[in-house]
C-alpha positions as CSV (number, residue, x, y, z in Angstrom):
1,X,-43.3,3.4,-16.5
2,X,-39.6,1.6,-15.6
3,X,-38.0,4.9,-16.0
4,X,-40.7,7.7,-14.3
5,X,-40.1,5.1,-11.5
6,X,-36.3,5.7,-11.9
7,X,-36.6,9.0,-12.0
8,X,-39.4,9.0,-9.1
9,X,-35.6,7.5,-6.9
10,X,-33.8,10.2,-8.1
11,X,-36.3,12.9,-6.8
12,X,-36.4,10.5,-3.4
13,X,-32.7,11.0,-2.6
14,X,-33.0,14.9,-3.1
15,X,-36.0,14.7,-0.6
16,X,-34.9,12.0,1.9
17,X,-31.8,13.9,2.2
18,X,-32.2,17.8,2.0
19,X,-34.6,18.3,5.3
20,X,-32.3,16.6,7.9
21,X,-28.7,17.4,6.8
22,X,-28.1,20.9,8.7
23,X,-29.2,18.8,11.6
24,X,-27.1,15.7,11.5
25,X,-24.1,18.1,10.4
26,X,-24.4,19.8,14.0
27,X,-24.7,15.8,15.2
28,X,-22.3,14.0,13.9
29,X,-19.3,16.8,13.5
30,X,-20.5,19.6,15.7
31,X,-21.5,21.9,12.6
32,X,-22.5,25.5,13.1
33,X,-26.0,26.6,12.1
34,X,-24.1,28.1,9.0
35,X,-21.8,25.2,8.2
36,X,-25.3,23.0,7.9
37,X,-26.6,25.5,6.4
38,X,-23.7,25.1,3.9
39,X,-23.8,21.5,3.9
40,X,-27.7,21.3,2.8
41,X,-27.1,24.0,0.4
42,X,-23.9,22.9,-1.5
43,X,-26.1,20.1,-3.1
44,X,-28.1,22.8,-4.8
45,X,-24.6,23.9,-6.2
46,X,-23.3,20.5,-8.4
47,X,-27.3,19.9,-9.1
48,X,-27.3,23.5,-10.8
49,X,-23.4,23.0,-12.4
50,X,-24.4,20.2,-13.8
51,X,-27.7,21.6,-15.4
52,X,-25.4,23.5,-17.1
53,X,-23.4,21.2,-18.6
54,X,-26.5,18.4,-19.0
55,X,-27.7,19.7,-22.4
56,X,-24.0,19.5,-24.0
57,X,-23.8,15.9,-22.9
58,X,-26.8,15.1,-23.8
59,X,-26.8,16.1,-27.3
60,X,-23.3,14.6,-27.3
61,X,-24.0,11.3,-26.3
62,X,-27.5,10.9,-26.0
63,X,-29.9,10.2,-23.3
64,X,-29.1,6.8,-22.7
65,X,-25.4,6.9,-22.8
66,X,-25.4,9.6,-19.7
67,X,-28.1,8.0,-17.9
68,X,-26.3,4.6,-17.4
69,X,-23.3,7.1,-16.5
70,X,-24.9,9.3,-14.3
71,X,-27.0,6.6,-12.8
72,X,-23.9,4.5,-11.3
73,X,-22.3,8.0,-10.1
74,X,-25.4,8.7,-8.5
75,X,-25.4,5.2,-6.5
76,X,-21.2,5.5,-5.7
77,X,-21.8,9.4,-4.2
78,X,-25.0,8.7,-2.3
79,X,-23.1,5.4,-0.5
80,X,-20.4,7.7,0.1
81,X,-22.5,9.5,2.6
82,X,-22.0,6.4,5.2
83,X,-18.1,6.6,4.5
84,X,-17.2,10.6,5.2
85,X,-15.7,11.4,8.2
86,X,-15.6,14.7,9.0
87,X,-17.9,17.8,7.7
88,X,-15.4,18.6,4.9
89,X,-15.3,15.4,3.4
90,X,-19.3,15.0,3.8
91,X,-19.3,18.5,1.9
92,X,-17.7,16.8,-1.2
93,X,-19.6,14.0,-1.0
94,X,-22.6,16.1,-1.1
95,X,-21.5,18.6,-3.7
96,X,-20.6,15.4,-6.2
97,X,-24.1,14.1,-5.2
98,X,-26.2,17.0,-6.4
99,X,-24.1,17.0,-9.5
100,X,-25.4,13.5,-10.2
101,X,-28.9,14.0,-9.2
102,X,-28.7,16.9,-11.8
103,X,-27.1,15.1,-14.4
104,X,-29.4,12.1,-13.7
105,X,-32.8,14.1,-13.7
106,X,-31.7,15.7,-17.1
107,X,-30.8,12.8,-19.4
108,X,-34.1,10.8,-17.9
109,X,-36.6,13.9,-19.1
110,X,-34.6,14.6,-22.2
111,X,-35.1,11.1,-23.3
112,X,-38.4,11.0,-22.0
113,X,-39.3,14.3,-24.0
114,X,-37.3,12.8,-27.3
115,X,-39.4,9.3,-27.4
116,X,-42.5,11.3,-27.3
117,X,-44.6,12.8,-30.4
118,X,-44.9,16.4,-31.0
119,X,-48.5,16.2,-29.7
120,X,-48.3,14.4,-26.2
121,X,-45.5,15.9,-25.0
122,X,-47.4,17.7,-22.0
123,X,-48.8,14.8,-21.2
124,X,-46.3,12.4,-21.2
125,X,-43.9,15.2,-18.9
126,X,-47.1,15.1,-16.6
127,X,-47.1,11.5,-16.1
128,X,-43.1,11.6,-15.9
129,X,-43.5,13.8,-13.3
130,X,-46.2,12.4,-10.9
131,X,-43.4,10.6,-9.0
132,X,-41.7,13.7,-8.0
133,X,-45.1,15.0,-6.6
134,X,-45.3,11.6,-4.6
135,X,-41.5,12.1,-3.5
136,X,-42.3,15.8,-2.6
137,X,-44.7,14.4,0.0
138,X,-43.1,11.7,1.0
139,X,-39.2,11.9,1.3
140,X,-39.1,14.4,4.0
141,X,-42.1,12.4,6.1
142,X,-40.2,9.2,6.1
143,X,-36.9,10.7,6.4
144,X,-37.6,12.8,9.6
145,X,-39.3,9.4,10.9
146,X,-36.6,7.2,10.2
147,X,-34.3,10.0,11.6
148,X,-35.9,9.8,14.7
149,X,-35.4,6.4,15.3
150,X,-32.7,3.9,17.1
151,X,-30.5,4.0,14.0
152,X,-31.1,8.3,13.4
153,X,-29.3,9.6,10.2
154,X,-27.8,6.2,9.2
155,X,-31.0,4.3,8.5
156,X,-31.6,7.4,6.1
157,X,-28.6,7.3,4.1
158,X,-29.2,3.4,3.4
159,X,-33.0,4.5,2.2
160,X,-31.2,6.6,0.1
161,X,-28.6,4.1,-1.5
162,X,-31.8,1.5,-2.0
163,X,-33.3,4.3,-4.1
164,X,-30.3,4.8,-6.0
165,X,-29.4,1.8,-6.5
166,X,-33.1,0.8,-7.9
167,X,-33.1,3.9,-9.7
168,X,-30.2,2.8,-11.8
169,X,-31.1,-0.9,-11.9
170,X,-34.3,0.7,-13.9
171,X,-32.0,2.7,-16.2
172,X,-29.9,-0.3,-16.7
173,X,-33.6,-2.6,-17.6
174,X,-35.3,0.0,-19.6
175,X,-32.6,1.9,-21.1
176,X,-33.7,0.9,-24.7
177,X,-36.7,3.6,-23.9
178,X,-34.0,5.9,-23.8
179,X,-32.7,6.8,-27.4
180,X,-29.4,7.4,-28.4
181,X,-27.8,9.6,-30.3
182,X,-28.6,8.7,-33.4
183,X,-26.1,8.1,-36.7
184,X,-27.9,10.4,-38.9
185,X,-28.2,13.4,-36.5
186,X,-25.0,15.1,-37.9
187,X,-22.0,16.0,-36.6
188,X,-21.7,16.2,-32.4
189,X,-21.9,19.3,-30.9
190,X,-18.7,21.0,-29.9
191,X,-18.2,22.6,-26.7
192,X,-18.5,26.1,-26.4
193,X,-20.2,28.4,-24.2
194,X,-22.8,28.6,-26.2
195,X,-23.6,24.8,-26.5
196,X,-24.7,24.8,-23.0
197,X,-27.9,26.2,-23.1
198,X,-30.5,27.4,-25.5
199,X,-31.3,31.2,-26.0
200,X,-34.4,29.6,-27.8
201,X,-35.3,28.8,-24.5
202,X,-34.3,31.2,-22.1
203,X,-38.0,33.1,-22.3
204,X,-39.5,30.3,-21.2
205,X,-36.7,29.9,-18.9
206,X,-37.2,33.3,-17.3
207,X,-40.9,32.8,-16.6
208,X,-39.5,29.6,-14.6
209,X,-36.7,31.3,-13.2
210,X,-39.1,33.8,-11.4
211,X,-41.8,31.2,-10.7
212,X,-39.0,29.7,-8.6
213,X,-37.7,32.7,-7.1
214,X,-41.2,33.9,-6.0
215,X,-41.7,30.2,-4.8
216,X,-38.8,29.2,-2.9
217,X,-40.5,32.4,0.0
218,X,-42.9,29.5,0.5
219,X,-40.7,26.6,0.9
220,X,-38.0,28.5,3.0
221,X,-40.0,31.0,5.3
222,X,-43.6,29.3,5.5
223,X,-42.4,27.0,8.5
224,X,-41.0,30.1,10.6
225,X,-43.3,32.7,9.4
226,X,-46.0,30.6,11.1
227,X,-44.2,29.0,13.7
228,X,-46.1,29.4,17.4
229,X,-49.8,30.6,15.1
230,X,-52.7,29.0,14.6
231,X,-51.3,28.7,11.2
232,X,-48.8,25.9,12.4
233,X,-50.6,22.7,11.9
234,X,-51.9,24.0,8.5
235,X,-48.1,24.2,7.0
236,X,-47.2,21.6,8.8
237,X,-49.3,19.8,6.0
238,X,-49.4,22.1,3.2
239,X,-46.9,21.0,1.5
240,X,-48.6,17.6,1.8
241,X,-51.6,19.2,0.2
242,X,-49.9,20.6,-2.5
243,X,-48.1,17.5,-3.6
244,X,-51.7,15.4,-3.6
245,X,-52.9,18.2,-5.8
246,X,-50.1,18.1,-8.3
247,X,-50.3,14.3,-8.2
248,X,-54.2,14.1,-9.2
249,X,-53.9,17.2,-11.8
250,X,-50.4,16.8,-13.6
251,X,-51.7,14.3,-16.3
252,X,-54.8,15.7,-17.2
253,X,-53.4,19.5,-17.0
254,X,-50.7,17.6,-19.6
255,X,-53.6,16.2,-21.5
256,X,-55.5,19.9,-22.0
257,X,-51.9,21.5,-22.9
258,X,-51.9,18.7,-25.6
259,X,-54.7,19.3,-26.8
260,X,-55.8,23.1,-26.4
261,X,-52.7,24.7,-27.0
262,X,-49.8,25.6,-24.3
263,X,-51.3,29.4,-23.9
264,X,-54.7,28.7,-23.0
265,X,-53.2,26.5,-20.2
266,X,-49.9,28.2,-18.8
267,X,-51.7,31.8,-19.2
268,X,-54.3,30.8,-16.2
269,X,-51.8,29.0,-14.1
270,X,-49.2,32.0,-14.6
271,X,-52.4,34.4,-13.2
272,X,-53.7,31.5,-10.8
273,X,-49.8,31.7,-9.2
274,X,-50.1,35.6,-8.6
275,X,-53.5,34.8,-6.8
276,X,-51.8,31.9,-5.0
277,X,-48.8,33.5,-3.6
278,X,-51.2,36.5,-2.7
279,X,-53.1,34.1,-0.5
280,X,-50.1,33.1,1.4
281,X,-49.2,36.7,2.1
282,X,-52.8,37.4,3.1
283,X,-53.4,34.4,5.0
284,X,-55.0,34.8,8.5
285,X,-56.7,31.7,8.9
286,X,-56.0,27.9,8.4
287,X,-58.5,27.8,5.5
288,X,-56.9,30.3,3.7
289,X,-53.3,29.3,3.9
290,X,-55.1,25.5,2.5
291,X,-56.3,27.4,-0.4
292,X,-53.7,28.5,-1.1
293,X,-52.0,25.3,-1.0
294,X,-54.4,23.6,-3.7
295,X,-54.0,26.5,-5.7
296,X,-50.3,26.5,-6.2
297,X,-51.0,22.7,-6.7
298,X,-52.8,23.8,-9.9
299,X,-51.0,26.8,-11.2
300,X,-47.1,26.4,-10.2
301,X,-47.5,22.7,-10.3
302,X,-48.8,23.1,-14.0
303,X,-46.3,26.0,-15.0
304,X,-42.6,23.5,-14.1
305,X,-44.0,20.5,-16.3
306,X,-46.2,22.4,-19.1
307,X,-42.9,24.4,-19.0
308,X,-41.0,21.8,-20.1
309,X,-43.1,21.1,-23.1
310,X,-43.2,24.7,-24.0
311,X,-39.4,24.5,-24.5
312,X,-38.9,21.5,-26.1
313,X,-41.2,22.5,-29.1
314,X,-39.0,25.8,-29.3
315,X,-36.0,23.8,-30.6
316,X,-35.0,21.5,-32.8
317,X,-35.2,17.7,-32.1
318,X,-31.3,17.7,-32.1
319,X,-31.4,20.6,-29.0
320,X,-34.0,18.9,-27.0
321,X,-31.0,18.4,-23.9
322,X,-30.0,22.0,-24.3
323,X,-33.7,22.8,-23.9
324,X,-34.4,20.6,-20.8
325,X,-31.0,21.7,-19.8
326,X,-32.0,25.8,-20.1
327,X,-35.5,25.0,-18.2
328,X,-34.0,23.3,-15.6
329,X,-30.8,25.4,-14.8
330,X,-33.4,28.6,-14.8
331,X,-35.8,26.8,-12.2
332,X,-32.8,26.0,-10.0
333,X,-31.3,29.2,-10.4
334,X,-34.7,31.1,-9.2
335,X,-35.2,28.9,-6.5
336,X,-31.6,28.6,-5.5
337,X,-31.8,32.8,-5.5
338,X,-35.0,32.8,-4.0
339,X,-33.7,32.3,0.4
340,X,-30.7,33.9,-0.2
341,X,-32.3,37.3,-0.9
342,X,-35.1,36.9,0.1
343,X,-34.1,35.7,3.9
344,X,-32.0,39.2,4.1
345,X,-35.4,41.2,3.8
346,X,-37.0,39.5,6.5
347,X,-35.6,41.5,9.2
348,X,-36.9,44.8,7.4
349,X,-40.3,44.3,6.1
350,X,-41.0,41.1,8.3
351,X,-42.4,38.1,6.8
352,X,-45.7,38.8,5.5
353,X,-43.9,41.6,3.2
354,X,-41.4,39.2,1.9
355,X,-44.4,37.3,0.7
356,X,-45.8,40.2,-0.9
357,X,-42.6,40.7,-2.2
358,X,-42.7,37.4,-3.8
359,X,-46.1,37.8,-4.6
360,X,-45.1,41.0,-6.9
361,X,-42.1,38.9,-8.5
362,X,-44.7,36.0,-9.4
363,X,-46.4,38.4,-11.2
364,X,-43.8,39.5,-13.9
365,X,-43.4,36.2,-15.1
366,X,-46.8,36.6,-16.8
367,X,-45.9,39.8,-19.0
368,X,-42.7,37.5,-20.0
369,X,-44.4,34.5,-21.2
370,X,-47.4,36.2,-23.4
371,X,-44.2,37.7,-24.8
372,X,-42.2,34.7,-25.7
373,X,-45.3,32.8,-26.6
374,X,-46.1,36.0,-28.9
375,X,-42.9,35.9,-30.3
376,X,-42.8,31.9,-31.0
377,X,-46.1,31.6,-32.7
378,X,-45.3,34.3,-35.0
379,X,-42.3,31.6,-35.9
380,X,-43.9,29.0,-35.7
381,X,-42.8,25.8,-33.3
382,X,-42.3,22.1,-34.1
C-alpha cells in the first residue's frame, strides 16, 4: 500500500504540473504560445528517454536500487522549478523532471509486477494503479485552483515538492517491498541496443502504442472541439467521469483477467475502445459524450493495466524491467505522437473527422492483439 501511495505522488507531479505550464511560461518569462507549448511538452521527452533506458537499469540493479535513486532525483528536479530563472533554464529543469518521473514510475511497477505471483498479477497492477486514476482527476483540479490564487504558480510547485518528497520518504520506508536484484539471477545484463526493450513485448506494445495514439485526440482536442457547445460543461467533467470509472473498475477488471484469462478480458475492452472513441466522434448531445466517458473508463482504462500484465508473463522473470519498460515507452510514444499529427489534420477534416480518424486507428489495435495473443499461447507464457 506504502508504495501505490508513492507511486500515486509520482503520477501527482505529472498532473499538478502539466495543465498550467504553457500558461505560467507566458507569465513569468513572457513565453510564446509555442515556447509553452514546448515547455509542457519537453517533459513528455526525458519521461519517454528514460522509458527507454528503465528496463536496462532495472534488470541491472534492481527495482529497489533505482527507486531510492530515482526517487531523490525526482525530489531535487521538481524543487528546482522554484529556483529557474528564465524559460531556458525552467526547460531543463523540466526535461530532467520527466526523466525522473519516468524512471521513478518504471522501477515502482517493475518491482510491484516482480513481488507478485504469476496468478495476481492483473490484479495487483489494478490496485497499483488506482492512485493514478485518483491523480488523473485530481491533480489538474487542485492545481488550476491553487493557480488561481494569491500565491498562482508558486503554491503549485511547493504541492508538487510535498508529493515528491512523500513519494520518496515511502520508497525510502517500504523499499524492502521492492526486491533486488538477486545473487543467483546470473550475470547483469550488458548494454546494448537491444537490452533496452523487449521484442517479446513489442505486440503488446503496439496494441498500446495505438490505444494511446487514438486516445491522446480526446485528451488534446476534446476541450476545443467543444468549446462555446452545449457539449462544454460535459468535458469540462469527463475526464472526471472517466477517472471515477477507472477508480471503481481497475481492481475487479484485474481480478477477472486473473482469473478468466487475459483474452477474454482485453478482447472486449479492445472492441468496447472502438465503440468508445466512436461515441466521441458521434457525440451531439451531453449524454452521449458521458457515455462515452464511462466507456473508455472500462475499455482503455482496462487495456493500460491488463496491458501490463499481458507483458510481463511474455518474458522471463529476469526481463520483467525490459517488459514494463517496452509497455511503457509504446504508450508514451502513441500518446506523445498522438497531438502532433493529429493537431495538423484538424484544419482539413475539422474535428469531428480527426476523431473518426482516431476512431479507425483504435480499431487496428484489435487485429494486433488476437495476433500476439495467438502467437504467445501457441508458446506458452509463464
Amino acid at each position: 500500500m506504502g508504495l501505490a501511495v508513492a507511486n500515486f505522488c509520482s503520477a501527482m507531479i505529472f498532473y499538478l504540473l502539466v495543465p498550467a505550464m504553457a500558461s505560467h511560461a507566458a507569465e513569468a518569462f513572457g513565453a510564446s504560445a509555442v515556447e509553452g507549448g514546448a515547455l509542457a511538452s519537453i517533459f513528455f521527452i526525458g519521461a519517454l528517454g528514460a522509458r527507454l533506458f528503465s528496463g536496462w537499469l532495472t534488470d541491472r540493479f534492481g527495482p529497489r536500487h533505482l527507486a531510492l535513486a530515482a526517487g531523490a532525483f525526482y525530489v531535487v528536479t521538481t524543487a528546482a522549478y522554484l529556483l529557474a530563472p528564465t524559460l531556458g533554464v525552467m526547460m531543463v529543469v523540466r526535461l530532467l523532471n520527466g526523466i525522473g518521473f519516468g524512471l521513478m514510475g518504471s522501477a515502482l511497477i517493475s518491482g510491484m509486477m516482480m513481488s507478485l505471483p504469476g496468478g495476481r498479477r492483473a490484479e495487483g497492477a489494478g490496485w497499483f494503479s488506482v492512485g493514478i486514476s485518483v491523480a488523473i482527476g485530481l491533480g489538474p483540479w487542485l492545481a488550476l485552483t491553487l493557480a488561481e490564487g494569491p500565491f498562482g504558480m508558486r503554491i503549485v510547485f511547493v504541492a508538487a515538492i510535498v508529493a515528491a518528497a512523500l513519494g520518496f520518504a515511502l520508497v525510502v520506508v517500504f523499499r524492502h517491498g521492492l526486491p533486488t536484484r538477486e545473487p543467483d539471477a546470473g550475470p547483469p545484463p550488458a548494454f546494448s541496443p537491444g537490452s533496452l526493450l523487449d521484442r517479446r513485448a513489442l505486440g503488446m506494445g503496439t496494441v498500446v502504442l495505438l490505444g494511446g495514439f487514438a486516445y491522446s485526440a480526446v485528451l488534446t482536442l476534446l476541450d476545443p472541439a467543444t468549446r462555446g457547445t452545449e457539449l462544454a460543461p460535459t468535458a469540462s467533467v469527463f475526464f472526471l467521469v472517466y477517472a471515477l470509472v477507472v477508480l471503481g473498475w481497475r481492481p475487479a477488471a484485474g481480478t477477472l483477467q486473473d482469473r478468466l484469462g487475459e483474452g477474454r478480458l482485453l478482447v472486449p475492452s479492445l472492441a468496447g475502445f472502438i465503440v468508445a472513441m466512436a461515441l466521441v466522434a458521434w457525440a451531439s448531445t451531453p449524454w452521449l459524450l458521458l457515455a462515452a466517458a464511462v466507456l473508455l473508463g472500462f475499455t482503455w482504462g482496462t487495456v493500460t493495466t491488463g496491458g501490463q500484465a499481458a507483458v510481463v508473463s511474455r518474458v522471463p522473470r529476469e526481463r520483467t524491467g525490459a517488459a514494463v519498460a517496452t509497455h511503457f515507452f509504446m504508450l508514451d510514444l502513441g500518446t506523445g505522437l498522438g497531438p502532433i499529427l493529429l493537431t495538423n489534420l484538424v484544419a482539413g477534416v475539422g474535428y469531428t473527422g480527426v476523431f473518426w480518424a482516431a476512431t479507425a486507428v483504435s480499431a487496428l489495435a484489435l487485429p494486433v492483439y488476437l495476433a500476439d495473443l495467438r502467437r504467445f499461447s501457441r508458446r506458452g507464457t509463464r
